[in-house]
C-alpha positions as CSV (number, residue, x, y, z in Angstrom):
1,X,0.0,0.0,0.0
2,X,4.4,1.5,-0.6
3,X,2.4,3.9,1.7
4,X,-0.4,3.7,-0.3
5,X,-2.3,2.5,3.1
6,X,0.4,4.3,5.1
7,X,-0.8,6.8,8.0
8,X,1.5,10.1,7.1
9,X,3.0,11.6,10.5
10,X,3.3,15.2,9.4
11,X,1.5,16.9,6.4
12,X,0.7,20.3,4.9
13,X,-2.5,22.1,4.5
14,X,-0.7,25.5,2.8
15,X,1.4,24.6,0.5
16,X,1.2,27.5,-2.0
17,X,3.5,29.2,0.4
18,X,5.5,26.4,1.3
19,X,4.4,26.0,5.1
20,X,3.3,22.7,6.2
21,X,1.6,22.6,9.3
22,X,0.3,19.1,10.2
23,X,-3.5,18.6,9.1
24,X,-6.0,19.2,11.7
25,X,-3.7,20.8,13.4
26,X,-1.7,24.9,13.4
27,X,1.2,22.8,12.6
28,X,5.0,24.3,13.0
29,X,6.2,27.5,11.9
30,X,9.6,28.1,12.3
31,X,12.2,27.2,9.9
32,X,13.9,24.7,12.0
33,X,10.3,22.9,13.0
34,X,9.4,23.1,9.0
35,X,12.9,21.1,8.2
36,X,12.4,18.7,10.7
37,X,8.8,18.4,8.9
38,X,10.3,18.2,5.5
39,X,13.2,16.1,6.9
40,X,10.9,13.2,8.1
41,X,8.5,13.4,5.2
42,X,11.3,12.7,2.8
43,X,12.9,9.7,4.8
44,X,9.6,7.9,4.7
45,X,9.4,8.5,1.2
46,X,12.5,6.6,0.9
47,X,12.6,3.8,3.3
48,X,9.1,2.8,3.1
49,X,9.5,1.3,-0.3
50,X,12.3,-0.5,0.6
51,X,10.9,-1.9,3.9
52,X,8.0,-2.9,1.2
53,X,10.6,-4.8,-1.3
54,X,12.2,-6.5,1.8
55,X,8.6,-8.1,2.7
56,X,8.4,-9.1,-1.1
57,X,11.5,-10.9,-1.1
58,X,10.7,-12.4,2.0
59,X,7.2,-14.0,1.1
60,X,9.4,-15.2,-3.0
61,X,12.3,-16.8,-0.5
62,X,9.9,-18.0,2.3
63,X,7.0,-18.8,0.0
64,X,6.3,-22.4,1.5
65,X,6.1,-21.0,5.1
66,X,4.7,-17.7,4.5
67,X,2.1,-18.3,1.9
68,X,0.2,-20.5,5.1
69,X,-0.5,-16.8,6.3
70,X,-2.7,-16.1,3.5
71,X,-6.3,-16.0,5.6
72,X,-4.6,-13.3,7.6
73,X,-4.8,-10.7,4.7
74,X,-7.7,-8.8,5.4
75,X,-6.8,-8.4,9.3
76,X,-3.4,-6.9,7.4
77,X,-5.4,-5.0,5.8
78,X,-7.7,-3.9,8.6
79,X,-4.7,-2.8,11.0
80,X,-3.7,-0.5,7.9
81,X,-7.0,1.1,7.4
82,X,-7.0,1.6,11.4
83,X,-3.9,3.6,11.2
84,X,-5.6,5.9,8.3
85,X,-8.5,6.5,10.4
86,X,-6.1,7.9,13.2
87,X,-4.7,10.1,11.4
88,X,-8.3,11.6,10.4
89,X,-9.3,14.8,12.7
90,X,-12.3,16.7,12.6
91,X,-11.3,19.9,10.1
92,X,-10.1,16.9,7.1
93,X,-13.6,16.4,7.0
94,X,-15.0,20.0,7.1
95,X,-12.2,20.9,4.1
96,X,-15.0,18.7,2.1
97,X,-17.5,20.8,2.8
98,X,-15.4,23.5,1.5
99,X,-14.7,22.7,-1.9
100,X,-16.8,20.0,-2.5
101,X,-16.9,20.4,-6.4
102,X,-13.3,20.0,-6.4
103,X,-13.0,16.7,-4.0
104,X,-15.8,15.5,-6.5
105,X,-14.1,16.0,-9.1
106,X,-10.5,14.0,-7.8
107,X,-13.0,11.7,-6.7
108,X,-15.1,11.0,-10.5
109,X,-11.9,11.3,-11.8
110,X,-10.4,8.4,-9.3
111,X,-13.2,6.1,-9.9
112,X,-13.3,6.4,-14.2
113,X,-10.1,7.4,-15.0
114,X,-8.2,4.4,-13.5
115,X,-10.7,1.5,-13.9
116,X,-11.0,2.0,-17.2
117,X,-7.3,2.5,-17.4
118,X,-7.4,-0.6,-15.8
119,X,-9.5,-2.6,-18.2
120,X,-7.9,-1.1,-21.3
121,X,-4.2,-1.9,-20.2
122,X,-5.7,-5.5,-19.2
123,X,-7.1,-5.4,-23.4
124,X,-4.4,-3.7,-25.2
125,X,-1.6,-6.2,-23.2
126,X,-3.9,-9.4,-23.7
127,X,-3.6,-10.4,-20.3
128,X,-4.1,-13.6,-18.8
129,X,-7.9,-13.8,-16.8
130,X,-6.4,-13.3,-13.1
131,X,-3.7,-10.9,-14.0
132,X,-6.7,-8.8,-16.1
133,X,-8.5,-9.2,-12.6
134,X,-5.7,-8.0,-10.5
135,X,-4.7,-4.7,-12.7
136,X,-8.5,-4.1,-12.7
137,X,-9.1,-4.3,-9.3
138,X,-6.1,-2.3,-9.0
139,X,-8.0,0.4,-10.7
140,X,-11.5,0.1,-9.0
141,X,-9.5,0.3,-5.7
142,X,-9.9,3.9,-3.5
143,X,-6.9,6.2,-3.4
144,X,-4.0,5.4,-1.0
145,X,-2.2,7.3,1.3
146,X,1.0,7.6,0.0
147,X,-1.1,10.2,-2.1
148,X,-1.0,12.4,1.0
149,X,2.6,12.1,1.6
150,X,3.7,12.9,-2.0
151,X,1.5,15.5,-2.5
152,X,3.4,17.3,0.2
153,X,7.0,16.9,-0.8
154,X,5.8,18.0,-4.5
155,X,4.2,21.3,-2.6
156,X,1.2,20.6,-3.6
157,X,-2.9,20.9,-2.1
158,X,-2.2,18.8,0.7
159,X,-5.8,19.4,2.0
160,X,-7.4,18.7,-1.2
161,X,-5.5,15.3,-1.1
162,X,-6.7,13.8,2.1
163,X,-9.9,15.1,1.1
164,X,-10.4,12.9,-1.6
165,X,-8.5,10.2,-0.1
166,X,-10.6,10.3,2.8
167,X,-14.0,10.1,0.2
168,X,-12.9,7.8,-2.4
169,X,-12.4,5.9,0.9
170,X,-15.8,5.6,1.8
171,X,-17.0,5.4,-1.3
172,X,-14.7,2.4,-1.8
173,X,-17.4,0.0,-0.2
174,X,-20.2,0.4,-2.9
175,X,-18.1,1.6,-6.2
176,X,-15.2,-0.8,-6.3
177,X,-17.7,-4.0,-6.2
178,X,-20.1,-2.3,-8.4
179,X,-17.1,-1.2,-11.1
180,X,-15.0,-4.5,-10.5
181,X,-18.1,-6.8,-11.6
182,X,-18.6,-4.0,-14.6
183,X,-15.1,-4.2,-16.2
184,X,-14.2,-8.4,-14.8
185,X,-17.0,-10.1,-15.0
186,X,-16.4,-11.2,-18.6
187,X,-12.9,-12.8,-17.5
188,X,-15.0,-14.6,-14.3
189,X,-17.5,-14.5,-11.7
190,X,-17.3,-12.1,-9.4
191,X,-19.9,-11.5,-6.0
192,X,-19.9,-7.7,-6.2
193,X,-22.0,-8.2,-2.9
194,X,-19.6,-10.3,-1.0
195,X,-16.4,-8.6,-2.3
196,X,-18.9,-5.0,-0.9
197,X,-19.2,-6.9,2.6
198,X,-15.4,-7.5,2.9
199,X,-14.8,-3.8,1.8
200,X,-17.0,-3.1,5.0
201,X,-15.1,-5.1,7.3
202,X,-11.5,-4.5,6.1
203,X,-11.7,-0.5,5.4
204,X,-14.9,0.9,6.5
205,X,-14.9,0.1,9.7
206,X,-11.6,-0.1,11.0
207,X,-11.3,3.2,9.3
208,X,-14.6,4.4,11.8
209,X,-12.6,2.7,15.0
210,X,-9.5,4.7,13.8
211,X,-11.5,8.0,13.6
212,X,-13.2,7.2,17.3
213,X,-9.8,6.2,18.7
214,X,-8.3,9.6,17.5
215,X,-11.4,11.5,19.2
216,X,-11.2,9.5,22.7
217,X,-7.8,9.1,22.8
218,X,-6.3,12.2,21.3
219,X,-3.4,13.2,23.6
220,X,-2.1,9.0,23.7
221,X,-2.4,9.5,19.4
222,X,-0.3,12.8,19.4
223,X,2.3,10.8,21.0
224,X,2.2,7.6,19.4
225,X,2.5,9.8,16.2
226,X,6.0,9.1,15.3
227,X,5.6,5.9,15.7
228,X,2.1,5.2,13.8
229,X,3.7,5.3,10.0
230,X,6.1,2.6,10.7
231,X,3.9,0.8,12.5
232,X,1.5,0.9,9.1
233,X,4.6,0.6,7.3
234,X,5.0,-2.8,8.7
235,X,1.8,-4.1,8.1
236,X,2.4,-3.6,4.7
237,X,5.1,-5.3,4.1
238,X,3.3,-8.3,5.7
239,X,0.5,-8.0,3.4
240,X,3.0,-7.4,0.5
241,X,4.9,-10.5,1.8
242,X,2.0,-12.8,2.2
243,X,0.6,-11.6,-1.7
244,X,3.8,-12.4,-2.9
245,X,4.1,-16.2,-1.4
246,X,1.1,-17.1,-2.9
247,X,1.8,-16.0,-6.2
248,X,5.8,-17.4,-6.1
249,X,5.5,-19.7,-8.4
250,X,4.0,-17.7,-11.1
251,X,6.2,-14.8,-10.4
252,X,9.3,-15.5,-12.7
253,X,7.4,-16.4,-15.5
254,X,4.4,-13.3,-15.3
255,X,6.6,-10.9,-12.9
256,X,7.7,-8.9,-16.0
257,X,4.3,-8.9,-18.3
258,X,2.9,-7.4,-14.6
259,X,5.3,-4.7,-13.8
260,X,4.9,-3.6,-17.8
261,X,0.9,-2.8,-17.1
262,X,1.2,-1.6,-13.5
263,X,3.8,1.0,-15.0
264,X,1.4,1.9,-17.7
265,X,-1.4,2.1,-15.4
266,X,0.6,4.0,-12.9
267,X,1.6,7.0,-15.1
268,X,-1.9,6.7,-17.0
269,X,-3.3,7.8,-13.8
270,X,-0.8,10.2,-13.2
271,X,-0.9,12.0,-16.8
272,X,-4.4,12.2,-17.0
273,X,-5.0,13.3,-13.4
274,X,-3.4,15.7,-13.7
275,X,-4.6,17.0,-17.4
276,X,-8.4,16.9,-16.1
277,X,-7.1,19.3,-13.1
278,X,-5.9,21.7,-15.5
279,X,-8.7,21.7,-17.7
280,X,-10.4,22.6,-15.6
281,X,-8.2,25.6,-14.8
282,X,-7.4,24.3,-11.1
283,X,-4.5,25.9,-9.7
284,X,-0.7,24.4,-9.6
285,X,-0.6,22.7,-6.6
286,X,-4.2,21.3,-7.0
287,X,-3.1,20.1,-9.9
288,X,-0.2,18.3,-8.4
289,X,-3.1,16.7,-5.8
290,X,-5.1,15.4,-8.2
291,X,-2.2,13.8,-10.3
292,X,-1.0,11.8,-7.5
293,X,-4.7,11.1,-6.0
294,X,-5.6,9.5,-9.4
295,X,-2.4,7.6,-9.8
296,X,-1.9,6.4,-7.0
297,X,-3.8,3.5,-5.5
298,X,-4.4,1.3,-2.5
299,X,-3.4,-1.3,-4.0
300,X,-3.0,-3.4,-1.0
301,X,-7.2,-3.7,-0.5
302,X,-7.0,-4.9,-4.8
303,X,-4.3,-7.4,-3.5
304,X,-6.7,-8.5,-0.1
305,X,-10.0,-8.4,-2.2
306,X,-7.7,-10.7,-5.0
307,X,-6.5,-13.3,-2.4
308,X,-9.9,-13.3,-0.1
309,X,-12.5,-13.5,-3.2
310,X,-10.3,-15.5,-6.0
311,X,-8.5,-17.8,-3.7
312,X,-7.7,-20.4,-6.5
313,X,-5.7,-17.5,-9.1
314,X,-3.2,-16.3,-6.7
315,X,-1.4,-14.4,-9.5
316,X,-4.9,-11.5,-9.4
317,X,-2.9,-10.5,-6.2
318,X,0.1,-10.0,-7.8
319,X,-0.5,-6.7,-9.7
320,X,-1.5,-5.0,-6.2
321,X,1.6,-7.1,-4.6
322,X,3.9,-5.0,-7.8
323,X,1.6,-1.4,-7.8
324,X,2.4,-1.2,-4.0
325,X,6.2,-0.5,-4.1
326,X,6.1,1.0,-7.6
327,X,3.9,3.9,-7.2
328,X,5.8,5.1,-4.0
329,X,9.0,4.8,-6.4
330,X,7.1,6.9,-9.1
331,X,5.5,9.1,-6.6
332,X,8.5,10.2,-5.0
333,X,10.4,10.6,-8.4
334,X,7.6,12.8,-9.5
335,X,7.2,14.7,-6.8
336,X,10.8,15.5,-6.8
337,X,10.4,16.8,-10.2
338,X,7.4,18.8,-9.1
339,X,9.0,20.4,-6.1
340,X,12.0,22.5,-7.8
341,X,9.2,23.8,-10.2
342,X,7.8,26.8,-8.7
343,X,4.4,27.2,-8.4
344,X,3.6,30.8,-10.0
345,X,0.2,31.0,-9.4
């Protein structure tokens, strides 16, 4: 998830000016607090990847012991989503209310852009029924939160990022069954109502506890806080490791038709995302929001919802196992890019 399911520890809700104060919160203000801000953002941008390809070696070397683990996805998953939820106050939820055409549109954009990115790349490649699956479901999947943490190194609308993160979130339970059985149900059968209850389980509500936890618990949260995105960090790799196990054997022989469509579908996303943004004459650093919140994916509930619903193709997990550590490789490259380009307007 790779932080695509990764809770961020510090990240900016002004970033036209370059501050960065933390979201919900004033946030620091002096140079040496903003450092120490920028500092931390970009190590996690860094080693979380890596932490993310140690799991996947793990689960290709360990696959006979590991792959055993496999019913123990979705609780992965759950603990990730729990960690999002905590990072959720009360004012990333009134910014909605704010600019609500613009989180609609990241959002519309999110749900069409990338499944039918999704479906195409699964076409144009002539892909195998479970890997078409997996790079759909890829696609249908909500936004991840690596979104969040990218968007602030690249100075762009933090806010606007874990707005629609936060929506295309909770959307996630009805539109990712609903679009999954659209675009895959020619390749196999898919239960758009069970794959919509274990959506519930494994995002929606851990996501609620995470939220409640934050508001009972607020003072014991602020000083877990450092600790929180490794702690997500490692659930990850877990779930990366676990994906990867069951799908071992397949790896060598589909491991590089995979990486060619999540690479295509990965900076699909990112093009277009950020081409509707400025059609529609959205500032810079919206724009940078909305590229990253299209093309970048939680890719580790496509990987649960691959492994939980089509347990006998355990290559469908495999394009979520891949998408995990390469958007965070293409996120941070691209935000690099973005950040020594000022923003003018």
């Amino acid at each position: 998830m790779t932080m695509e399911e990764n809770t961020v520890e510090d990240k900016s809700t002004e970033t036209r000016t370059g501050t960065a104060p933390e979201i919900g919160q004033s946030g620091p203000t002096d140079p040496a607090a903003l450092r120490r801000t920028e500092r931390n953002a970009r190590i996690a941008v860094t080693i979380f990847p890596l932490l993310v390809i140690a799991g996947g070696v793990i689960g290709f070397i360990g696959a006979d012991s590991v792959s055993t683990l496999a019913p123990t996805i979705p609780w992965g998953l759950g603990v990730i989503m729990f960690f999002m939820g905590v990072t959720l106050t009360l004012p990333d939820f009134t910014r909605i209310a704010k600019r609500p055409w613009i989180v609609a549109l990241g959002t519309g954009s999110q749900f069409i852009i990338m499944p039918l990115a999704g479906w195409a790349i699964a076409q144009v490649l002539g892909l195998p029924p479970a890997l078409a699956i997996g790079v759909i479901l890829v696609g249908c999947a909500p936004g991840g939160t690596a979104s969040n943490v990218v968007t602030y190194l690249a100075k762009g609308d933090v806010a606007l990022s874990v707005s629609i993160t936060t929506v295309s979130t909770l959307l996630a339970p009805l539109l990712t069954p609903v679009l999954t059985l659209w675009l895959a149900g020619s390749y196999m059968d898919v239960s758009a109502s069970a794959m919509m209850v274990s959506i519930v389980q494994t995002v929606l509500v851990p996501v609620i506890a995470g939220v409640l936890v934050r508001a009972l618990f607020s003072r014991l949260i602020d000083l877990l806080g450092p600790v929180l995105p490794w702690l997500s960090t490692i659930a990850i790799a877990y779930v990366v490791a676990v994906v990867v196990a069951g799908s071992a054997g397949s790896l060598l022989s589909a491991g590089a038709l995979v990486l060619v469509a999540v690479v295509l579908h990965n900076g699909v996303g990112l093009a277009l995302g950020y081409l509707v943004a400025r059609a529609v004459g959205l500032d810079t650093a919206a724009r940078r929001a909305l590229s990253f919140e299209v093309g970048l994916q939680n890719s580790g509930l496509a990987s649960s919802l691959a492994a939980t619903h089509f347990p006998t193709e355990p290559t469908a997990a495999l394009p979520g196992a891949v998408f995990s550590v390469w958007h965070n490789v293409s996120g941070a490259i691209l935000a690099a890019l973005f950040a020594r380009r000022p923003i003018e307007d």
